[in-house]
N, C-alpha and C positions, 0 to 999 in steps of 0.2 A: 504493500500500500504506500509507502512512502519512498520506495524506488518511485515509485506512478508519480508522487506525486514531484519528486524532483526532475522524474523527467518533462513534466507540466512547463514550468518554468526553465526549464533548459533550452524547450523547442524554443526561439524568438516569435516565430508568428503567433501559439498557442498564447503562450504569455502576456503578447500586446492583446491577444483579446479577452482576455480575462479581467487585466488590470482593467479597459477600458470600460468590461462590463459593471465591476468592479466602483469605479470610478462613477457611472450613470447614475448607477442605484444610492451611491452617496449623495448624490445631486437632488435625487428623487427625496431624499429622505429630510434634505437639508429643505427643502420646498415647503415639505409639510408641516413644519413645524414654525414655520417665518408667515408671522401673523398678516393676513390679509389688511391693507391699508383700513384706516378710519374703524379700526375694529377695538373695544377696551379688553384687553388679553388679562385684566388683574380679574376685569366680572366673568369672563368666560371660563379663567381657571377654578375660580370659584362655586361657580357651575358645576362645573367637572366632579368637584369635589362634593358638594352638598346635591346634587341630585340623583336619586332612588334610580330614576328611569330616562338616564344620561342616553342610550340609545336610540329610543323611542321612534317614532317613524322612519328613521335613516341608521335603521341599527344595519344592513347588510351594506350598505355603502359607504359606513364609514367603517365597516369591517375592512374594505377593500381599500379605503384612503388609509389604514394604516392609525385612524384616530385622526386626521386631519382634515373631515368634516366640523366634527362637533368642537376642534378649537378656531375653526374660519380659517386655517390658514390660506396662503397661496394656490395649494396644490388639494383644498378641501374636497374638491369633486371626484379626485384621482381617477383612475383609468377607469370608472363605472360607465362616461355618457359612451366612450367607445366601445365596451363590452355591448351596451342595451344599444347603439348604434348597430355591432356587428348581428347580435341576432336578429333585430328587424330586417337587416336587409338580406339574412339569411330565409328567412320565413316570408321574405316577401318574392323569394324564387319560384311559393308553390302560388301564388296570387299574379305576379306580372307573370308574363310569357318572356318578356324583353329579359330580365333579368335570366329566367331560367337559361336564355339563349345566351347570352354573356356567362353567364358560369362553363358552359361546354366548349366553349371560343378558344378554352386556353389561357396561356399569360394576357395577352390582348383582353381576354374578356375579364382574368381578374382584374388586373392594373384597374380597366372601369369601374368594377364593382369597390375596389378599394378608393378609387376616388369619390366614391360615394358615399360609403362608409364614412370617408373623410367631412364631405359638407356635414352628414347629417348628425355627425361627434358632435361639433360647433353650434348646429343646433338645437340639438338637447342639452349641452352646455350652458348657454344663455336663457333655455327656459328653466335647466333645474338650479342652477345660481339664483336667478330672479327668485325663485320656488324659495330656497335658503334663507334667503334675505331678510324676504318679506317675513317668515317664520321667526329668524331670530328676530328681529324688528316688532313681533307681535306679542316675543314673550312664552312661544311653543316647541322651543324646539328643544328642550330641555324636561318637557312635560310640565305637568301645570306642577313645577316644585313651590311656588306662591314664594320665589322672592326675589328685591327688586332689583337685585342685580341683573336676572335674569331677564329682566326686560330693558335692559339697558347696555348688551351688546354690540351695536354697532351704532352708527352716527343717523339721526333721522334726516339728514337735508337731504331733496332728491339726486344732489350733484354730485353726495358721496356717493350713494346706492349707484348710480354708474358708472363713475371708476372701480366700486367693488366688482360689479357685475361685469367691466371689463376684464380685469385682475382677476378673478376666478376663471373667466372664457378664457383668456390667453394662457393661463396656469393649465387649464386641460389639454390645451394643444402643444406647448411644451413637453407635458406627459405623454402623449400622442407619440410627439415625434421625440424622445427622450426612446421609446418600446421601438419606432421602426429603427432607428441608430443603432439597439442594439442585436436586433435579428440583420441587420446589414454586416454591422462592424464586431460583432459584438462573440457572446457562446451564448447557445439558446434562443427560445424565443421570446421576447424582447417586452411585450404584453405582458404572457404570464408571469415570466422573472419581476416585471413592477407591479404586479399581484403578489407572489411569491413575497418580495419585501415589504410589503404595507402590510401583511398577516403575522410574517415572522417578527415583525418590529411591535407586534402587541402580546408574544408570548410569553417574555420577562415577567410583564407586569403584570400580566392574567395569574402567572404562577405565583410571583410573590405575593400578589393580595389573596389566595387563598391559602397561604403559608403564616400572615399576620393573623387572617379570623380565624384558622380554623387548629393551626399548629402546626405543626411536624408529622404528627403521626398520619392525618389525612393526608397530607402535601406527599408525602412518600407513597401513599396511596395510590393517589391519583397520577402521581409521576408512570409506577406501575400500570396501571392500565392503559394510561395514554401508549407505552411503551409496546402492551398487548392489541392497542388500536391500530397503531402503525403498522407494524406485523401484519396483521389482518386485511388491512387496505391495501399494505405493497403484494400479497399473494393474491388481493381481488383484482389489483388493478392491471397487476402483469398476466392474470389467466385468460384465455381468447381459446375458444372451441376454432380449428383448421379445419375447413372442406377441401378436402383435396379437387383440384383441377387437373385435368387431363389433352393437353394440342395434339391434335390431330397432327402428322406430317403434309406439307404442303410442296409441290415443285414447284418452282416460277422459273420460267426457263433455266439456268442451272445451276440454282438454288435452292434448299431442299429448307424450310421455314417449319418452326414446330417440331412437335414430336414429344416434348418438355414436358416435366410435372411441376408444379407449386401447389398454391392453396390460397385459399380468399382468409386472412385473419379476423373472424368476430369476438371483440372483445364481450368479455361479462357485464361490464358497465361502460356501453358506448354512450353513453348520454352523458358524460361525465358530469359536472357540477352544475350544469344547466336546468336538471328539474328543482333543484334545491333553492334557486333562484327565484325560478317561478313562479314555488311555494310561496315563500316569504313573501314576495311583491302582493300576491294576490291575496296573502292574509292580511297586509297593511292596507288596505281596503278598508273595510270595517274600522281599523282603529281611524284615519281618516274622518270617515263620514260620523264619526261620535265628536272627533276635536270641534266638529264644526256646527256641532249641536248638541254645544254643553247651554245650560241651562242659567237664566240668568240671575243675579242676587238675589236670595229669597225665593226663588221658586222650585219645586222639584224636581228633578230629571224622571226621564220619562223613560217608562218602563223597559222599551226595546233598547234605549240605550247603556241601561244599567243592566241588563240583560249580555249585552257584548264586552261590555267592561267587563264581567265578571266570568264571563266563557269563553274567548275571543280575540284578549287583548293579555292575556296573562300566558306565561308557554308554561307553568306546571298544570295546567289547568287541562283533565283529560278528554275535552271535546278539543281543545284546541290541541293537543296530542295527534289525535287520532285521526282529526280534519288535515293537517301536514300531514302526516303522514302517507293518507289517501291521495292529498295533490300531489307528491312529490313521484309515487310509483303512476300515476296516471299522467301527469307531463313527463316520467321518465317513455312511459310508450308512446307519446305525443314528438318528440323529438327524434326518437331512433326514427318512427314512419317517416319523419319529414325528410331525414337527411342518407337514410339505406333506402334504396330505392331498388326492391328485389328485380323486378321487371327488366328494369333499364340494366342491371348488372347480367341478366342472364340475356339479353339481346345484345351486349356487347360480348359477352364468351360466342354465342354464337356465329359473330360477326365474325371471330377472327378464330373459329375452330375448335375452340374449347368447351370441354363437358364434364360433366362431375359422372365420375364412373358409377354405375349403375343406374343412373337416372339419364332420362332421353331430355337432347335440346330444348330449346323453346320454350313455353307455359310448365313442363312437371317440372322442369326448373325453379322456375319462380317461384312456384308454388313450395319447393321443397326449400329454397331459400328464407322466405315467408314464415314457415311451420320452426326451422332452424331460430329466426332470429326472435319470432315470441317464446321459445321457450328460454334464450338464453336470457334474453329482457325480462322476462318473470323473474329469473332467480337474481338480476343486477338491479330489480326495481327493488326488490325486497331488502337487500343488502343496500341500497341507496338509501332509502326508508331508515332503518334503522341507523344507520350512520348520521344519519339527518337528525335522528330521536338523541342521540346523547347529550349534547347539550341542555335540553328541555331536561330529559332524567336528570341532568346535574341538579339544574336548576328544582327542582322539586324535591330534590336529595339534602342540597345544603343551601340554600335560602336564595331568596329573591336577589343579592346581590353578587352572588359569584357568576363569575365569565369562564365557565369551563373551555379549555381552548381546543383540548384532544375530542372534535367533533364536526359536524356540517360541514359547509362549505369551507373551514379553514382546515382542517388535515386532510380533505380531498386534495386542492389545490395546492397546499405543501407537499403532500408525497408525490401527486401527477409531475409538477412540475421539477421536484427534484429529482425522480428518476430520469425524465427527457432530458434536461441537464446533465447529467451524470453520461447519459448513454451517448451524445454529441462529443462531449470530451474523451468518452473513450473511443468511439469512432475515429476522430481524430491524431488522436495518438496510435491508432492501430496502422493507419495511414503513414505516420511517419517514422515507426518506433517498430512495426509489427506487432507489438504486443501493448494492451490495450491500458483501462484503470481497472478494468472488472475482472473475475478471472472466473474461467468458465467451469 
């Protein structure tokens, strides 16, 4: 391991791109923390510190900012508006035609698609910045903790709120192009590595605050299981059922093409962290339409709304358990359909001579493709599911205030994206060295 890793830094090229990625993610981290103009950073730490339900509606996106939503920084938006950019305009393939025809064009047809991705980052940037604003501006975004610091984080004149709103838009296009620099220049891919660090930079502190309330003996604990969760995730996320493929041989005048085996790899959880998003967004619904019809001085709230406060808006709470849980396995099949397209794969084998032994070209294909990928997706929704569940179990386990971190969307996206990392760098070095970082 540590030949590997000397020879990391011996090769020149590997090394400038490490340092350089190295180097980004410093940048990215040095962003989030450097207070958004016209902002008061003594009331907002403040905040931080005196409020129950510092999360609250923008708890999965300031998961991803790394905590640099909820202190306003710079870079408060992080890489969420081009994620929720990239999947609209993924899903917007099975809707336009144009789109679906640009995805099959090739580089030509991505470059478009990614320049589009690009306008549409900037603006949902400038509507969920405005979104932010206005929120801390109102006094909400902290949850209703009743105190008056909290309503007193950013500057009311409209002139500030524009330069804010500009200085958060330009801070996610920074991020933007901070992610392609370093899938250009860089190891890895360049996104999730600025995923990757907004998650791992709130590990410390998630551990040590359950090490101050709860002591040693649960913090060991818990170290423990996370230890058993990771295990668990890196042998789900590296399992993929092989269907063997079988080419035909082909002459072309005197040329003899095919003849080859391989195999299509289906992974166990090919919807990767994507239903878990979903989830979340579309549970923040409901808390939503409550913020916005709380009840005024002296009068009661009304039934349906103290009804979702109390089922809806709490994660130990076992309808709100069970209701995630159910979206998360139901957009995990919502996403595989969208993006394996059994048909279109079995009329491209056929196109070019290839056939899954014992089954005939054409339709028993797909069909048999189709039968293969529900049943794998049953068993990676279920385990999506439950991975998704642990944090909520924490949360019910040892109180409303603990951030369990070995769970959802942040140890998917830690292990996914440190083993791609891991396996680029040793690709690499296998290239220059023959022998790789991993050992087989």
């Amino acid at each position: 391991m540590f030949s590997a890793l000397g020879r990391i830094f011996r090769t020149p090229d590997l090394r400038r791109k490490i340092l350089f990625t190295l180097a980004i993610m410093m940048l990215f981290r040095l962003g989030s923390v450097t207070p958004a103009p016209y902002v008061n950073y003594n009331n907002v730490r403040a905040c931080l510190v005196d409020s129950s339900d510092a999360s609250g509606l923008y708890q999965m996106i300031n998961l991803f900012s790394g905590g640099a939503l909820l202190q306003l920084s710079v870079f408060a938006l992080g890489i969420m508006p081009y994620i929720t950019a990239s999947i609209i305009i993924q899903l917007l393939r099975v809707v336009i035609p144009h789109f679906e025809t640009l995805h099959k064009e090739g580089q030509a047809g991505q470059s478009k698609l990614t320049q589009y991705t690009r306008y549409l980052t900037i603006g949902l940037a400038i509507l969920q910045s405005t979104t932010l604003l206005v929120t801390a501006r109102s006094g909400l975004l902290f949850g209703f903790s009743g105190s008056a610091a909290c309503e007193n984080l950013v500057s009311p004149e409209w002139w500030a709120m524009v330069i804010q709103i500009i200085t958060l838009t330009a801070g996610t296009g920074l991020v933007m192009w901070f992610g392609e620099m370093i899938t250009e220049r860089g190891v890895g891919n360049g996104m999730s590595l600025l995923i990757f660090t907004s998650i791992a930079a709130g590990f410390p502190s998630a551990l040590w605050a359950i090490q101050q309330s709860q002591g040693w003996e649960l913090f060991l604990f818990i170290i423990g299981v996370g230890l058993l969760v990771i295990l668990a995730v890196v042998f789900v996320e590296q399992s993929q059922r092989r269907i063997p493929v079988q080419y035909a041989k082909r002459v072309v005048g005197r040329r003899t093409y095919g003849g080859s085996s391989t195999y299509i790899p289906i992974k166990v959880n090919m919807a990767g962290v994507i239903p878990v998003i979903f989830a979340s967004s579309i549970l923040f619904l409901p808390m939503l339409v409550t913020q916005f019809n709380q009840p005024a001085p002296g009068e009661e709230p009304k039934e349906w709304v103290v009804w979702i406060q109390n089922n809806l808006m709490q994660g130990d709470q076992p309808l709100y358990m069970i209701v995630f849980f159910l979206l998360v396995i139901a957009f995990a099949f919502f996403y595989v359909n969208i993006t394996f397209n059994p048909e279109e794969v079995a009329d491209n084998m056929k196109k070019y001579g290839g056939f899954i032994p014992g089954i005939r070209a054409g339709r028993p294909t797909a069909d048999y493709l189709a039968y293969v990928i529900t049943r794998i997706t049953s068993a990676g929704s279920l385990y999506l599911g439950i991975i998704a569940l642990l944090p909520l179990i924490a949360l019910s386990l040892f109180g409303a205030n603990q951030n369990f971190p070995f769970g959802g969307a942040s140890i998917l996206i830690i292990v996914g994206v440190g083993l791609e990392t891991v396996k680029q760098i040793d690709a690499q070095l296998q290239q220059r060295h023959y022998e790789g970082l991993l050992k087989k």
